[in-house]
mmCIF file of the N, C-alpha and C atoms, coordinates in Angstrom:
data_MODEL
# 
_entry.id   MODEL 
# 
loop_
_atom_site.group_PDB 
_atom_site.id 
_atom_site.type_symbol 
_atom_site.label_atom_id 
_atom_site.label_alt_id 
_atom_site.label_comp_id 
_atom_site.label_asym_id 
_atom_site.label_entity_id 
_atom_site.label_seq_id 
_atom_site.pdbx_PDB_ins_code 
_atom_site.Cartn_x 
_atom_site.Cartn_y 
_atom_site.Cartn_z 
_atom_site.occupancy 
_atom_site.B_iso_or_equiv 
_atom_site.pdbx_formal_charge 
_atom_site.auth_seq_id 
_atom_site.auth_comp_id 
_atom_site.auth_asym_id 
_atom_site.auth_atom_id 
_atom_site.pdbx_PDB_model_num 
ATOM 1   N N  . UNK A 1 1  ? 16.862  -1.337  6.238   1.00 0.00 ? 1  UNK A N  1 
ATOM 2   C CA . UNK A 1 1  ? 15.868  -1.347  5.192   1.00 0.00 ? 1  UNK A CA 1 
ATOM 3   C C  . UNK A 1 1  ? 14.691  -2.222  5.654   1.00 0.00 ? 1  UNK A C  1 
ATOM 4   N N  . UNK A 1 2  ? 13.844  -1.531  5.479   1.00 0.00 ? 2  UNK A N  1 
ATOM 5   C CA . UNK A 1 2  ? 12.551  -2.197  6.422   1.00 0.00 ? 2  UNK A CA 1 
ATOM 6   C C  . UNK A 1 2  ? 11.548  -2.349  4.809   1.00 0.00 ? 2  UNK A C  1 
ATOM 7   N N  . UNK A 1 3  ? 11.409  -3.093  3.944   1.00 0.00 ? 3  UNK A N  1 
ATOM 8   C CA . UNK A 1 3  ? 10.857  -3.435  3.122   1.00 0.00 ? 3  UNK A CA 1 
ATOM 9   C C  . UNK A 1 3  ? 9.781   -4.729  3.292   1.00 0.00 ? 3  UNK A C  1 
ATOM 10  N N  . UNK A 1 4  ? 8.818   -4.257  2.766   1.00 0.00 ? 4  UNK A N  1 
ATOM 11  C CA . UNK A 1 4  ? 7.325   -4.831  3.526   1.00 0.00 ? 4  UNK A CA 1 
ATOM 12  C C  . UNK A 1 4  ? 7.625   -6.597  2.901   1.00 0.00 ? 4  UNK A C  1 
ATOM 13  N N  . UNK A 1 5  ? 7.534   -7.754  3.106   1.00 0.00 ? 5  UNK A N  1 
ATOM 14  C CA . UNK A 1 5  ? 7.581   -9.082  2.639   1.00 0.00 ? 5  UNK A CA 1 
ATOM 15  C C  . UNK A 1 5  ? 6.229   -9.520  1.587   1.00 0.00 ? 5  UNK A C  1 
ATOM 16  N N  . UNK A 1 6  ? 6.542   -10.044 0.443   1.00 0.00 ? 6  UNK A N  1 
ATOM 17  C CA . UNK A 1 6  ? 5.504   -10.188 -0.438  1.00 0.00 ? 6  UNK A CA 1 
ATOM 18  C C  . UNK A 1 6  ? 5.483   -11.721 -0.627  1.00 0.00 ? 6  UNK A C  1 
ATOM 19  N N  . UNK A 1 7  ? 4.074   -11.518 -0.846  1.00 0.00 ? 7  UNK A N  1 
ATOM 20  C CA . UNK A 1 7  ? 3.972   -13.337 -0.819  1.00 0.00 ? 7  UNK A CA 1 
ATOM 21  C C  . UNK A 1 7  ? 3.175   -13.330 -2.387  1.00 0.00 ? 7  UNK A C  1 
ATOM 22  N N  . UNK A 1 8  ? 3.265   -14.533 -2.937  1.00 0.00 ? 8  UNK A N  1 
ATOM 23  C CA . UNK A 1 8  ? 2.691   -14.595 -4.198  1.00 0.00 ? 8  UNK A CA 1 
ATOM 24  C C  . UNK A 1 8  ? 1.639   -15.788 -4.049  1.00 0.00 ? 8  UNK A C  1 
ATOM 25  N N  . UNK A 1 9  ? 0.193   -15.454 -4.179  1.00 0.00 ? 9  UNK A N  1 
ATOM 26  C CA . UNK A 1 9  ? -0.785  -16.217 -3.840  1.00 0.00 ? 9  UNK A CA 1 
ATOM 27  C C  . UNK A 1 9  ? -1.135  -17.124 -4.852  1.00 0.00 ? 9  UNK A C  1 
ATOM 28  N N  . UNK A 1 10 ? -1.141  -18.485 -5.533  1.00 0.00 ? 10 UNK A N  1 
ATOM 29  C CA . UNK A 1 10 ? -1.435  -19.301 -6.395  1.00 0.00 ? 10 UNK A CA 1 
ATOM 30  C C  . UNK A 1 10 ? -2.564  -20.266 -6.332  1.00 0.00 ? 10 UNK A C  1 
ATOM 31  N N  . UNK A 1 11 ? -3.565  -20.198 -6.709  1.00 0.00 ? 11 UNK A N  1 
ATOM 32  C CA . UNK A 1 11 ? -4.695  -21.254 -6.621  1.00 0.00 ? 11 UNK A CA 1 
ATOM 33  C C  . UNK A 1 11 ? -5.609  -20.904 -7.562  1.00 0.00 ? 11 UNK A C  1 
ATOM 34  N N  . UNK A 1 12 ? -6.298  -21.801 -7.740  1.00 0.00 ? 12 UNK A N  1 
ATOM 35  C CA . UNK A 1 12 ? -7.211  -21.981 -8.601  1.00 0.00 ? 12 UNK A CA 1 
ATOM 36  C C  . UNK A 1 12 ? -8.742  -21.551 -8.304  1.00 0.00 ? 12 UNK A C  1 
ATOM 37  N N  . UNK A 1 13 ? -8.926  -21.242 -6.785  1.00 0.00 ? 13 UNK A N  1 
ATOM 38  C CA . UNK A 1 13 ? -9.911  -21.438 -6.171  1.00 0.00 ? 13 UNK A CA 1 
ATOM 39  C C  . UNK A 1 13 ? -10.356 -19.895 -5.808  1.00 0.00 ? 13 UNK A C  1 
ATOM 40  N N  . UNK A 1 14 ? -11.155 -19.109 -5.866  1.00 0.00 ? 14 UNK A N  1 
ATOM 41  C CA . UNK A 1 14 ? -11.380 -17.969 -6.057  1.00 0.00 ? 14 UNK A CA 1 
ATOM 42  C C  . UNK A 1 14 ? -11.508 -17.851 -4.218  1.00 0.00 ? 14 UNK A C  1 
ATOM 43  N N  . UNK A 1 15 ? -11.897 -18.561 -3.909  1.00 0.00 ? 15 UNK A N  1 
ATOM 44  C CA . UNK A 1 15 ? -12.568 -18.817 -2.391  1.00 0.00 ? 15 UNK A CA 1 
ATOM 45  C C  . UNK A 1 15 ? -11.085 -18.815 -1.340  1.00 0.00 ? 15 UNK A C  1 
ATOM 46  N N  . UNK A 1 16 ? -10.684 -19.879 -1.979  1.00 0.00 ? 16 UNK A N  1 
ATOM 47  C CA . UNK A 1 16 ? -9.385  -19.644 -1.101  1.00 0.00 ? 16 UNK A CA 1 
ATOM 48  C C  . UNK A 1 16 ? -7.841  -18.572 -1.176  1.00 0.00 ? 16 UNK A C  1 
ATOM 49  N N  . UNK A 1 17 ? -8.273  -18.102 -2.424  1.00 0.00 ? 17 UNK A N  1 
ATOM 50  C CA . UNK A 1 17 ? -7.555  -17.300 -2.722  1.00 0.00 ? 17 UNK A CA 1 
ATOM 51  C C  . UNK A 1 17 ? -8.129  -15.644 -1.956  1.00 0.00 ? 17 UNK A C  1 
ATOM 52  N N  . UNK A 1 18 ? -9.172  -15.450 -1.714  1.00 0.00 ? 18 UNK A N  1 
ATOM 53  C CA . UNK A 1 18 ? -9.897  -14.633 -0.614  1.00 0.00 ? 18 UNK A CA 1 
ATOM 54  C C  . UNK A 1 18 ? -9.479  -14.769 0.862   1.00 0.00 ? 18 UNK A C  1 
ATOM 55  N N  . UNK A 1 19 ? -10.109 -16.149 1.047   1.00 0.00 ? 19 UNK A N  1 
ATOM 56  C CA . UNK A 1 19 ? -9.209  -16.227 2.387   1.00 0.00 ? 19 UNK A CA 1 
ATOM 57  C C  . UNK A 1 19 ? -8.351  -16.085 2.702   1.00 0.00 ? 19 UNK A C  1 
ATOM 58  N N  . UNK A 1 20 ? -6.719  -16.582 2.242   1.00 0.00 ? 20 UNK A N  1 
ATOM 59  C CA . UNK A 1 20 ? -5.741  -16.181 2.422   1.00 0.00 ? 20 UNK A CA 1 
ATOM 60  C C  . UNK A 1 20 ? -5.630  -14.677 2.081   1.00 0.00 ? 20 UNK A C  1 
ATOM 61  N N  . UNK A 1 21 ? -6.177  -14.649 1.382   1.00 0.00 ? 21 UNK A N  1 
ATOM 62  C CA . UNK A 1 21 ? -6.170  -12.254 1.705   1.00 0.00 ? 21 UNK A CA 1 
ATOM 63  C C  . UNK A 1 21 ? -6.681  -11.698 2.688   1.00 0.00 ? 21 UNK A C  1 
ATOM 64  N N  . UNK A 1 22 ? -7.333  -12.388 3.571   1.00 0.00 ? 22 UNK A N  1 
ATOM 65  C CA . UNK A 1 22 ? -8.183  -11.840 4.473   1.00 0.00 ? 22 UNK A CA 1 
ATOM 66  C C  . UNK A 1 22 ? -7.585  -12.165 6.062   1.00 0.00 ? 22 UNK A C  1 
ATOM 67  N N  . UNK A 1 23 ? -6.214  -13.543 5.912   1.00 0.00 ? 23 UNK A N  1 
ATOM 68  C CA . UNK A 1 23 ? -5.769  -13.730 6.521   1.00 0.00 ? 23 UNK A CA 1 
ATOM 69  C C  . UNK A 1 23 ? -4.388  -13.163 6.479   1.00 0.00 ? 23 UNK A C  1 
ATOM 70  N N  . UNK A 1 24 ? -3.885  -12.818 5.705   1.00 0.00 ? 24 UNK A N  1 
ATOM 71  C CA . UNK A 1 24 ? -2.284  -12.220 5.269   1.00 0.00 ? 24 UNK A CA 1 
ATOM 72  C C  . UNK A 1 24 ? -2.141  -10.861 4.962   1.00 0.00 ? 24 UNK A C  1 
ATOM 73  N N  . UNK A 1 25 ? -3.449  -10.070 4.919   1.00 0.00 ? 25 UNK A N  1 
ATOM 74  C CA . UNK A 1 25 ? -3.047  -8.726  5.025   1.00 0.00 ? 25 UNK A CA 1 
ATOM 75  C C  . UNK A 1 25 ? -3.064  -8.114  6.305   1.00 0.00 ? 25 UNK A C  1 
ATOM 76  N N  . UNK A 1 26 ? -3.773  -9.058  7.695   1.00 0.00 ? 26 UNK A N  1 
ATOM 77  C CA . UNK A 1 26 ? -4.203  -8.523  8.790   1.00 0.00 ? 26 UNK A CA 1 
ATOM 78  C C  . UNK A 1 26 ? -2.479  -8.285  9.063   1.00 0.00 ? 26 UNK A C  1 
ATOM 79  N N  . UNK A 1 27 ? -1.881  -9.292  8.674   1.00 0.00 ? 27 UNK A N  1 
ATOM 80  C CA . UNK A 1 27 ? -0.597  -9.312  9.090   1.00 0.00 ? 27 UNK A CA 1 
ATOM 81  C C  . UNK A 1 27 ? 0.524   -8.348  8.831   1.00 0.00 ? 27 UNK A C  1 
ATOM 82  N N  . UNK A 1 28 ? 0.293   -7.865  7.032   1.00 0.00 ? 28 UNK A N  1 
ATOM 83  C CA . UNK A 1 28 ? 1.039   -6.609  6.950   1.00 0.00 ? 28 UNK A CA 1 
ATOM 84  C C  . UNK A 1 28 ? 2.028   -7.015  5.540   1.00 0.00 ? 28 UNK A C  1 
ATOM 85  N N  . UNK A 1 29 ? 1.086   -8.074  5.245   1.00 0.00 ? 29 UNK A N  1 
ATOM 86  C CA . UNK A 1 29 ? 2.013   -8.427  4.167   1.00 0.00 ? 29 UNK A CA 1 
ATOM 87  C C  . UNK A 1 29 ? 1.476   -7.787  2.329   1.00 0.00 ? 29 UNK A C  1 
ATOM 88  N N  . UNK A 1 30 ? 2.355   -7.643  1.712   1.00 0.00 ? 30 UNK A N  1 
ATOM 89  C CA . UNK A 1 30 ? 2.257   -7.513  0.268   1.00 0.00 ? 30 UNK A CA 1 
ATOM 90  C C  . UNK A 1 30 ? 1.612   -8.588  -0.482  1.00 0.00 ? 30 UNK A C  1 
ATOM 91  N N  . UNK A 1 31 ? 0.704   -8.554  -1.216  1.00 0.00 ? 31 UNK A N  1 
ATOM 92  C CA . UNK A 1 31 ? -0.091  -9.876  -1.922  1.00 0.00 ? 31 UNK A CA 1 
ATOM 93  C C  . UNK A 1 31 ? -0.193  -9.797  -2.938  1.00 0.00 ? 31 UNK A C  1 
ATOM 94  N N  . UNK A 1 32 ? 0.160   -10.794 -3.866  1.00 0.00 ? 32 UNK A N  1 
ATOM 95  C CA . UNK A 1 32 ? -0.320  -10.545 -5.369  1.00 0.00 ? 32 UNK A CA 1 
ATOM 96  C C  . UNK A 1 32 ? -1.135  -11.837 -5.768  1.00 0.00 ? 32 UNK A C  1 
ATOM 97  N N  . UNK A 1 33 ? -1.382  -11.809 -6.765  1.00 0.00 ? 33 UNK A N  1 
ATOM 98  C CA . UNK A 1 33 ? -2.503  -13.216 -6.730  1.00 0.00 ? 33 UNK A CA 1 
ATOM 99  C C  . UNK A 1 33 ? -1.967  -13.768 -8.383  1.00 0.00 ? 33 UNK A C  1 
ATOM 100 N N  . UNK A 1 34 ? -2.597  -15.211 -8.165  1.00 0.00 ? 34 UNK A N  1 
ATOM 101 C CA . UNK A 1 34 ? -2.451  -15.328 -9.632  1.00 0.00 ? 34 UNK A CA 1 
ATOM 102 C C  . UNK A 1 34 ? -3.524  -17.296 -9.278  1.00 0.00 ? 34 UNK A C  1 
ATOM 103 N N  . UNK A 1 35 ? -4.294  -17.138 -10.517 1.00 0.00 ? 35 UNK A N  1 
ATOM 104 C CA . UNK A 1 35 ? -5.171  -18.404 -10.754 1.00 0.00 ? 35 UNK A CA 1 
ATOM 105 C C  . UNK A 1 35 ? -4.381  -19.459 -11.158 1.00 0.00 ? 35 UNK A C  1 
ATOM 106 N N  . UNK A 1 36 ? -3.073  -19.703 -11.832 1.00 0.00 ? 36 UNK A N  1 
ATOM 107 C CA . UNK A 1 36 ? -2.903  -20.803 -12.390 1.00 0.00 ? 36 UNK A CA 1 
ATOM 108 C C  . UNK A 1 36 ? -1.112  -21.018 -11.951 1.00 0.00 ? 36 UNK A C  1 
ATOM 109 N N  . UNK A 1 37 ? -0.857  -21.579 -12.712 1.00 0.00 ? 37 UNK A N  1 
ATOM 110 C CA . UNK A 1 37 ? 1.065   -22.000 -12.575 1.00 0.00 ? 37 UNK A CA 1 
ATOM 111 C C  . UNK A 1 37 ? 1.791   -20.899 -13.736 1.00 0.00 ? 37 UNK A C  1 
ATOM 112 N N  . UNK A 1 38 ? 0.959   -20.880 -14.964 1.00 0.00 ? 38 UNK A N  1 
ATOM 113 C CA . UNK A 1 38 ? 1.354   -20.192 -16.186 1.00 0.00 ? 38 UNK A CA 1 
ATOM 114 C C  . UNK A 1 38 ? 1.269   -18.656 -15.734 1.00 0.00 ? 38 UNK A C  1 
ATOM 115 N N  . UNK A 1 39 ? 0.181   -18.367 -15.004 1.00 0.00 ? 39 UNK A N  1 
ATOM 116 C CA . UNK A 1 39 ? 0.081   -16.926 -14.523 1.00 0.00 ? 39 UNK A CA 1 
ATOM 117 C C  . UNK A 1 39 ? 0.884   -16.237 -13.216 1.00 0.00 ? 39 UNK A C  1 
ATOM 118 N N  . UNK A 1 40 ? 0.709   -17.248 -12.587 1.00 0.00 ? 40 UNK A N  1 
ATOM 119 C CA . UNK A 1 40 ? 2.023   -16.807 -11.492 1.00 0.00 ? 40 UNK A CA 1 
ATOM 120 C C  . UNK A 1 40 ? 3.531   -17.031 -11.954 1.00 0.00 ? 40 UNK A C  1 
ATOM 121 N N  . UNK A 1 41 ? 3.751   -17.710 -12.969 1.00 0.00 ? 41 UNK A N  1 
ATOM 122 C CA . UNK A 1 41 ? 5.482   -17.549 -13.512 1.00 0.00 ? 41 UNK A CA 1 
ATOM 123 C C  . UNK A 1 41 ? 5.207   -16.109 -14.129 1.00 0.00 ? 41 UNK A C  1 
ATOM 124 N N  . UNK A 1 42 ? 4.387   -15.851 -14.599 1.00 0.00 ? 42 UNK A N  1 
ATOM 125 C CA . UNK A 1 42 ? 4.112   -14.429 -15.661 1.00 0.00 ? 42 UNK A CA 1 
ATOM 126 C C  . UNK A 1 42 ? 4.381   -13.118 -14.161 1.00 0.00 ? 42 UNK A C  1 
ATOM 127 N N  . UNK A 1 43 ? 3.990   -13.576 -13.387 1.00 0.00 ? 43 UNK A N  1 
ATOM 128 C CA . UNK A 1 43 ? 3.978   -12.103 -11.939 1.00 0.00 ? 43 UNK A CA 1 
ATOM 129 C C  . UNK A 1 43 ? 5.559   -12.288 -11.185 1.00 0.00 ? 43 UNK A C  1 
ATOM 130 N N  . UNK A 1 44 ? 5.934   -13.489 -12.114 1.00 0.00 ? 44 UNK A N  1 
ATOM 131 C CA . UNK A 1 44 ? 7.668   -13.614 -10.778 1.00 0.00 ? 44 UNK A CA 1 
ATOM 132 C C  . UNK A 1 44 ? 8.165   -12.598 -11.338 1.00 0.00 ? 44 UNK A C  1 
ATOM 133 N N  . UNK A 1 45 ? 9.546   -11.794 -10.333 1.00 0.00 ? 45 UNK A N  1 
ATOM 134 C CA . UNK A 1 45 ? 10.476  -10.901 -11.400 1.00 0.00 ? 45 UNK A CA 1 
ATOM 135 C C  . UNK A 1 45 ? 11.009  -11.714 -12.105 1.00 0.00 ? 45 UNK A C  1 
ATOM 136 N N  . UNK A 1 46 ? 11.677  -11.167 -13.349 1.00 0.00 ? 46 UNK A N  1 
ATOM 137 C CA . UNK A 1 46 ? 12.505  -12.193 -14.443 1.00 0.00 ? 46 UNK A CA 1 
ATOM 138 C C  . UNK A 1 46 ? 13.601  -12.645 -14.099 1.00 0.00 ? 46 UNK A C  1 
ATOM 139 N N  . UNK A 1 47 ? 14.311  -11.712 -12.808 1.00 0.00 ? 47 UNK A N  1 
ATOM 140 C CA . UNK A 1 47 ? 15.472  -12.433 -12.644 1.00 0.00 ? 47 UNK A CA 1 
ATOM 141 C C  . UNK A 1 47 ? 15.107  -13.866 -11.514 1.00 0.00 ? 47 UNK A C  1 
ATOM 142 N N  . UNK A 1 48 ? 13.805  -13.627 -10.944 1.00 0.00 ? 48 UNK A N  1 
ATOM 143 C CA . UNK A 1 48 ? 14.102  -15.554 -10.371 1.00 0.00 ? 48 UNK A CA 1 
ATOM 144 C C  . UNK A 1 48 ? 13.460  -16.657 -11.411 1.00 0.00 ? 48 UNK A C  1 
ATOM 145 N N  . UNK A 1 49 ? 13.409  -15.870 -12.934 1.00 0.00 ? 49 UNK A N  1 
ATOM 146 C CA . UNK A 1 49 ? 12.847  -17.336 -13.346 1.00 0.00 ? 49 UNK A CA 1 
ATOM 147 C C  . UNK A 1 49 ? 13.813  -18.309 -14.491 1.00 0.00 ? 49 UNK A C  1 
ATOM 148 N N  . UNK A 1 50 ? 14.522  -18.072 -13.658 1.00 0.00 ? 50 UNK A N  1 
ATOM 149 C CA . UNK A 1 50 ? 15.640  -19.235 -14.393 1.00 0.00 ? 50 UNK A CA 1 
ATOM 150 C C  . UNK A 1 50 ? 15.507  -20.720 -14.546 1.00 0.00 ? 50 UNK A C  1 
# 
């Protein structure tokens, strides 16, 4: 099973949250983003948020 690796991007910073997209997709990775702590618990699946 060759399933692509996803990373979950967290910052506040619109700027750096670009960069790291610009650096982590060259690579082949899955990205999702989120601005805050409250919004990235909201993008985890439910089963890791125990």
């Amino acid at each position: 099973m060759n399933e692509q690796p996803v990373i979950l991007i967290v910052d506040d910073d619109f700027t750096a949250r670009q960069t790291a997209e610009m650096l982590l997709l060259q690579e082949g990775y899955a990205l999702h983003f989120a601005a805050s702590g409250p919004e990235a618990l909201q993008r985890l699946p439910e089963e890791t948020r125990t």
